[in-house]
Z-matrix of the N, CA and C atoms (Angstrom, degrees):
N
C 1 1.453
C 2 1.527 1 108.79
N 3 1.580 2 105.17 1 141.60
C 4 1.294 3 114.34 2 -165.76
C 5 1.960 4 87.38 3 -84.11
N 6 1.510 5 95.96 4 129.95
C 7 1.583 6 104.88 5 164.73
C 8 1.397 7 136.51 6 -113.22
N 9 1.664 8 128.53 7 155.26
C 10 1.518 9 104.13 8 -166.00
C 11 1.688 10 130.53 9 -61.58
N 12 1.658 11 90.74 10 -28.76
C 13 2.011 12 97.31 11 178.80
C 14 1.484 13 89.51 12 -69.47
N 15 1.376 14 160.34 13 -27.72
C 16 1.222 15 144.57 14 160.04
C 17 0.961 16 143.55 15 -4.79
N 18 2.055 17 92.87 16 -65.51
C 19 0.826 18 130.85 17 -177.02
C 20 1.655 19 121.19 18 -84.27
N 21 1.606 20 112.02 19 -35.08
C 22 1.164 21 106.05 20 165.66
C 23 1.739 22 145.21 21 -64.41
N 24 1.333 23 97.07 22 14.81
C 25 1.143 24 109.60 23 -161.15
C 26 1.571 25 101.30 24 -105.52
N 27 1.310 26 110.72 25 0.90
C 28 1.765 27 129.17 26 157.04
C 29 1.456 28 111.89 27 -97.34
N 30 1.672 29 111.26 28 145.05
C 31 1.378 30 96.15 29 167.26
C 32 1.504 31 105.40 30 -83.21
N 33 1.159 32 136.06 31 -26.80
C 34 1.449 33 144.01 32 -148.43
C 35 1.571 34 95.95 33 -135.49
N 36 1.124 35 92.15 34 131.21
C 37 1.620 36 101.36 35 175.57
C 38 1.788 37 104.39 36 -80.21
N 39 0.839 38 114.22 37 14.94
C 40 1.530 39 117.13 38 -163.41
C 41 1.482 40 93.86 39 -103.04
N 42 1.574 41 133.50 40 -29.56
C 43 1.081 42 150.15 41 -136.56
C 44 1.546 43 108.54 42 -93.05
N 45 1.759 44 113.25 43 -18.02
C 46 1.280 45 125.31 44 -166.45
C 47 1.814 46 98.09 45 -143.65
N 48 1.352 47 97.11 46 130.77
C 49 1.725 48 102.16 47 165.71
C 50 1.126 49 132.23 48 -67.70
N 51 1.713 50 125.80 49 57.03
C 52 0.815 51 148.80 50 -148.38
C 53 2.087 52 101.30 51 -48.40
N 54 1.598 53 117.82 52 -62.90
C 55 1.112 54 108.09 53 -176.49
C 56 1.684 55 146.89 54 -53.41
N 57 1.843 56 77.07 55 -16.83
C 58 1.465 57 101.89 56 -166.96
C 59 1.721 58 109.75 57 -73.96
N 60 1.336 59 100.59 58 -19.43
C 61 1.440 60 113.07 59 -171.75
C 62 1.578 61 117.97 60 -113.59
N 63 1.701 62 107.53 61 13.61
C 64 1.210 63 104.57 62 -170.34
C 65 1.404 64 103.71 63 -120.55
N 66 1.500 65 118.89 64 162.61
C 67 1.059 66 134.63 65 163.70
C 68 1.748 67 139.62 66 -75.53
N 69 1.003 68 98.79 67 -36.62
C 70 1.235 69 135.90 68 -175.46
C 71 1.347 70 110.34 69 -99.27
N 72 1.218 71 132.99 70 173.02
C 73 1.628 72 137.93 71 174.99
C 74 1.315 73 95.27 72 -118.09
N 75 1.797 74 93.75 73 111.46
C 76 1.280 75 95.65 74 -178.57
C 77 1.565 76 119.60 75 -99.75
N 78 1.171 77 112.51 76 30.43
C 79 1.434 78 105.07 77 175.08
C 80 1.740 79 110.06 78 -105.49
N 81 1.390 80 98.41 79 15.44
C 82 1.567 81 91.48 80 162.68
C 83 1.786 82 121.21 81 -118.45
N 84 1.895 83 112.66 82 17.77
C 85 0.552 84 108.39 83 179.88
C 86 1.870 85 111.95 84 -88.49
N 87 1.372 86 122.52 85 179.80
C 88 1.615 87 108.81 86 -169.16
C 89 1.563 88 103.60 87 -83.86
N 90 1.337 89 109.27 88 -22.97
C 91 2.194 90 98.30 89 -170.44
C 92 1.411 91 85.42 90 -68.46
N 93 1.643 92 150.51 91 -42.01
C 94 1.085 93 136.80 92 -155.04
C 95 1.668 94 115.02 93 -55.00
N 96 1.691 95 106.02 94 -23.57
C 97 1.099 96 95.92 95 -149.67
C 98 2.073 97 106.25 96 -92.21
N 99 0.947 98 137.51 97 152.93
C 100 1.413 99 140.96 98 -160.78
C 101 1.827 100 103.43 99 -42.12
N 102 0.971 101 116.30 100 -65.81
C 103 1.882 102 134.41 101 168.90
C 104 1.427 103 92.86 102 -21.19
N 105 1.277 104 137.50 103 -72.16
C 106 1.234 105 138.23 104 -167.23
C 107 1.650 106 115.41 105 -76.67
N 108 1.573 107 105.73 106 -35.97
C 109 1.463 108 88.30 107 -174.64
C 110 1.448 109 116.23 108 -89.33
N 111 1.730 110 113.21 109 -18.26
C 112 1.434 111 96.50 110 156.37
C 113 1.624 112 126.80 111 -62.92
N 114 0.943 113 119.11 112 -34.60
C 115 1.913 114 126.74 113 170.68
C 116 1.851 115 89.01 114 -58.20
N 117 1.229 116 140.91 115 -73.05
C 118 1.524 117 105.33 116 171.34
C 119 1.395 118 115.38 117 -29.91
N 120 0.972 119 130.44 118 -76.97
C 121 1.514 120 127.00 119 -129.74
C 122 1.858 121 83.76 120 -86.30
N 123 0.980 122 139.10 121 11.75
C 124 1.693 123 144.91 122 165.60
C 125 1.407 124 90.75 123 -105.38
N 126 0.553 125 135.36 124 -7.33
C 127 1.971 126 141.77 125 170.03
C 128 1.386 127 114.20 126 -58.76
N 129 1.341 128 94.99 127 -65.76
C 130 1.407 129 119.85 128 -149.61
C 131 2.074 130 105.92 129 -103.86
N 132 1.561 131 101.91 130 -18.10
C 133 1.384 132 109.80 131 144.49
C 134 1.619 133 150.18 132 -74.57
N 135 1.356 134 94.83 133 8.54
C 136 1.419 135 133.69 134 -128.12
C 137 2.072 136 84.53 135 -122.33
N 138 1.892 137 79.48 136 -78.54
C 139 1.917 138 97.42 137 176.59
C 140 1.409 139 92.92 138 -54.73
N 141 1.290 140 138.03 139 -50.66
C 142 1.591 141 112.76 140 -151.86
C 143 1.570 142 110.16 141 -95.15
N 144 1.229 143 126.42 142 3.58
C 145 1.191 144 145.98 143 151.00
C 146 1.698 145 104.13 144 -48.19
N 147 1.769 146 100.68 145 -86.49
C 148 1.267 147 94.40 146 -167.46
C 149 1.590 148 104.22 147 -76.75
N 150 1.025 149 141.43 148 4.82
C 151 1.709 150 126.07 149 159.59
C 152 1.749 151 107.03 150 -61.30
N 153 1.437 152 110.50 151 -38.02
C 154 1.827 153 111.25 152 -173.59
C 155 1.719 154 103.53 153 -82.04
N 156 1.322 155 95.15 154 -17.01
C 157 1.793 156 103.24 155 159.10
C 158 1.374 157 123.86 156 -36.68
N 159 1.595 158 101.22 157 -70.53
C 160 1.225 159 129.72 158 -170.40
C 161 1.497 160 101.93 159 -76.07
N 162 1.251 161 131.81 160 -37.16
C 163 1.687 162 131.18 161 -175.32
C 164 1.587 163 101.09 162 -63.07
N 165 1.242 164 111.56 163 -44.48
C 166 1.834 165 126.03 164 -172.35
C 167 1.547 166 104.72 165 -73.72
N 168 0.854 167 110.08 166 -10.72
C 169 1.943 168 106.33 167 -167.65
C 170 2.222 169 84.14 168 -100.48
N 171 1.054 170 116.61 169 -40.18
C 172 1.683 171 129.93 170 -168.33
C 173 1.832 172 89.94 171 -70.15
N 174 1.282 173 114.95 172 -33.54
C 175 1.482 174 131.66 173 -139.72
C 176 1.967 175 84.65 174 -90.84
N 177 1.640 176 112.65 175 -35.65
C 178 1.307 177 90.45 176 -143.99
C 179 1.649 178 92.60 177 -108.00
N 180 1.662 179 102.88 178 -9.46
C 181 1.557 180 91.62 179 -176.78
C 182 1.528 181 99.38 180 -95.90
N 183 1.452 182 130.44 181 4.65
C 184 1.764 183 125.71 182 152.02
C 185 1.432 184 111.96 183 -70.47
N 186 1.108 185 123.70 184 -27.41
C 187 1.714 186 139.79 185 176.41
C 188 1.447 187 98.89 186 -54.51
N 189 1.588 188 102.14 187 -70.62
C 190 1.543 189 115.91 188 -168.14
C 191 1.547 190 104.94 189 -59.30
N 192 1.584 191 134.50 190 -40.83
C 193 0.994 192 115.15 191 -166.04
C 194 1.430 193 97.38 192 -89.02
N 195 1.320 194 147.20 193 32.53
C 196 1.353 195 136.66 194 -160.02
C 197 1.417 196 85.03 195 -128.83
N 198 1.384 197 129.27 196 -22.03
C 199 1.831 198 139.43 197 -156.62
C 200 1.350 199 78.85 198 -90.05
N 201 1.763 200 128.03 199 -62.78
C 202 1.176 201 148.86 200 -154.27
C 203 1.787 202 92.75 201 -47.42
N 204 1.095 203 100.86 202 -63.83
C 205 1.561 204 124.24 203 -148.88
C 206 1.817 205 91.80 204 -51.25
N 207 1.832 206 97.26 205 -71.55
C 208 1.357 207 95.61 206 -163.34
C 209 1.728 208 113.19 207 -83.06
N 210 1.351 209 104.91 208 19.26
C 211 1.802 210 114.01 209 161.32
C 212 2.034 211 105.90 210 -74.69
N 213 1.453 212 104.87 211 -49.94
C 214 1.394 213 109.86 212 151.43
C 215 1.300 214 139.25 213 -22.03
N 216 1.531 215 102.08 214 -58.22
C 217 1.544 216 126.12 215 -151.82
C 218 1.158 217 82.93 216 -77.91
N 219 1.753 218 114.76 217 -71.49
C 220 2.053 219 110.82 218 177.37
C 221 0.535 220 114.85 219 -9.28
N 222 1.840 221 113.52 220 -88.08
C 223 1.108 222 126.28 221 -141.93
C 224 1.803 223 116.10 222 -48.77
N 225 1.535 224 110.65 223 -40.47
C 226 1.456 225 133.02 224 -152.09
C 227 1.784 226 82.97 225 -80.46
N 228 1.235 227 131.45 226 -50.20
C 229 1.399 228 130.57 227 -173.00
C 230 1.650 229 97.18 228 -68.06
N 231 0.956 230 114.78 229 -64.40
C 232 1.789 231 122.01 230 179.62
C 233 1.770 232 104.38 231 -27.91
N 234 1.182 233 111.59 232 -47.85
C 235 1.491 234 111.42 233 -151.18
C 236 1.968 235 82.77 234 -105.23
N 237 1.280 236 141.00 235 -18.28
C 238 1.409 237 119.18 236 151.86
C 239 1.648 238 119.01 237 -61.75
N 240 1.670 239 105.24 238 -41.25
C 241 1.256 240 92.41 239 168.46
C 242 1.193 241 138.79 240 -52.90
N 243 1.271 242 117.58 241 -49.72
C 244 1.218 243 131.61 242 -159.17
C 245 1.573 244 114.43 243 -63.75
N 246 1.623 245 110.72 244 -18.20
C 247 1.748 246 135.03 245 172.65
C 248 1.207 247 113.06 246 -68.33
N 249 1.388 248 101.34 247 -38.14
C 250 1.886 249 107.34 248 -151.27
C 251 2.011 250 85.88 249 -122.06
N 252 0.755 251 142.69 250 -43.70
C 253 1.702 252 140.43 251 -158.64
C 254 1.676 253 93.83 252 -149.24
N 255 1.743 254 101.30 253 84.58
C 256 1.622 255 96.49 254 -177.19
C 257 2.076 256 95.96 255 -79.40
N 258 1.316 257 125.06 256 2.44
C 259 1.490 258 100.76 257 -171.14
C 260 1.546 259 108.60 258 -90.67
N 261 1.768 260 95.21 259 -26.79
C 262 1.698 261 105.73 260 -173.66
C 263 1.647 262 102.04 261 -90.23
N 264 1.413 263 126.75 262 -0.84
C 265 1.031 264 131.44 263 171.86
C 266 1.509 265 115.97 264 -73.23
N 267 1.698 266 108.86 265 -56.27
C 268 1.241 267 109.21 266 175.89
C 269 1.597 268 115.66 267 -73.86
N 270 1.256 269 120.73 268 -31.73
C 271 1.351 270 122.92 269 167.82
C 272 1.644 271 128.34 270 -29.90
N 273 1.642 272 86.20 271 -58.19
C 274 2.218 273 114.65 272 165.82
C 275 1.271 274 105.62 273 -54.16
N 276 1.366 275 127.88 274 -59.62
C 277 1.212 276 143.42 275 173.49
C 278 1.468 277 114.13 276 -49.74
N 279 1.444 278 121.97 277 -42.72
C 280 1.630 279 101.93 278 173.59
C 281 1.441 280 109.30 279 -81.08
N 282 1.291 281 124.48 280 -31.10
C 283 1.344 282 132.36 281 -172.92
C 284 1.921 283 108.10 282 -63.09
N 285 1.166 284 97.29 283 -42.97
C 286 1.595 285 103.27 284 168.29
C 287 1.524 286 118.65 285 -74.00
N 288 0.677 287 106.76 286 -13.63
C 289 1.725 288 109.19 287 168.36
C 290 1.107 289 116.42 288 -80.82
N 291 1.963 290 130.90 289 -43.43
C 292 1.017 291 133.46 290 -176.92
C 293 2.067 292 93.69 291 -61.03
N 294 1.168 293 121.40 292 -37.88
C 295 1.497 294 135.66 293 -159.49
C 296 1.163 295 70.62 294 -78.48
N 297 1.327 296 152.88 295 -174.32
C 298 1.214 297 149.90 296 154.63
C 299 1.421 298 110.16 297 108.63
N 300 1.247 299 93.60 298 -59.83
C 301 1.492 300 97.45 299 -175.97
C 302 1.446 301 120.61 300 -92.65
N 303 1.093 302 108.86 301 6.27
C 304 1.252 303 127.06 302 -156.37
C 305 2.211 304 91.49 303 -112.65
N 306 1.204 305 105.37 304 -22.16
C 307 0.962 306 107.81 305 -159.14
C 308 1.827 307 102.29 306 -105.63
């Protein structure tokens, strides 16, 4: 007998020849009927939703530490410049500010 965890292991009931392999007539069972198999396939849009959840949350604190990083990097180049080449120093320095704010 065809069972429902069986079945969930398709997103689309369309995906498997369901009669060919069954015993029973399965079009009088209830997942067959539309009500249920759209709630599958909202299932399984559902899991891959929150899986790109979890990729975007990994996604945004590599972002943040990458803002972090080269807020660093400036600053440390900004303030050599500004010793040795005070015009291209302040130049970096306004240009990084507009970046800055932006960030």
């Amino acid at each position: 007998q065809l069972l429902w965890k069986d079945i969930t292991e398709y997103s689309f009931l369309g995906e498997c020849d369901l009669r060919q392999h069954s015993w029973t007539d399965i079009c009088k069972l209830d997942w067959t009927k539309p009500a249920p198999q759209e709630a599958t396939v909202k299932y399984f849009k559902l899991c891959g939703a929150r899986e790109e959840i979890m990729w975007l949350n990994v996604e945004i604190q590599r972002l943040c530490m990458a803002i972090h990083d080269k807020d660093i990097q400036m600053t440390a180049v900004i303030t050599n410049l500004l010793v040795s080449n005070p015009l291209l120093g302040r130049e970096l320095q306004r240009q990084w500010q507009t970046c800055v704010a932006v960030n």
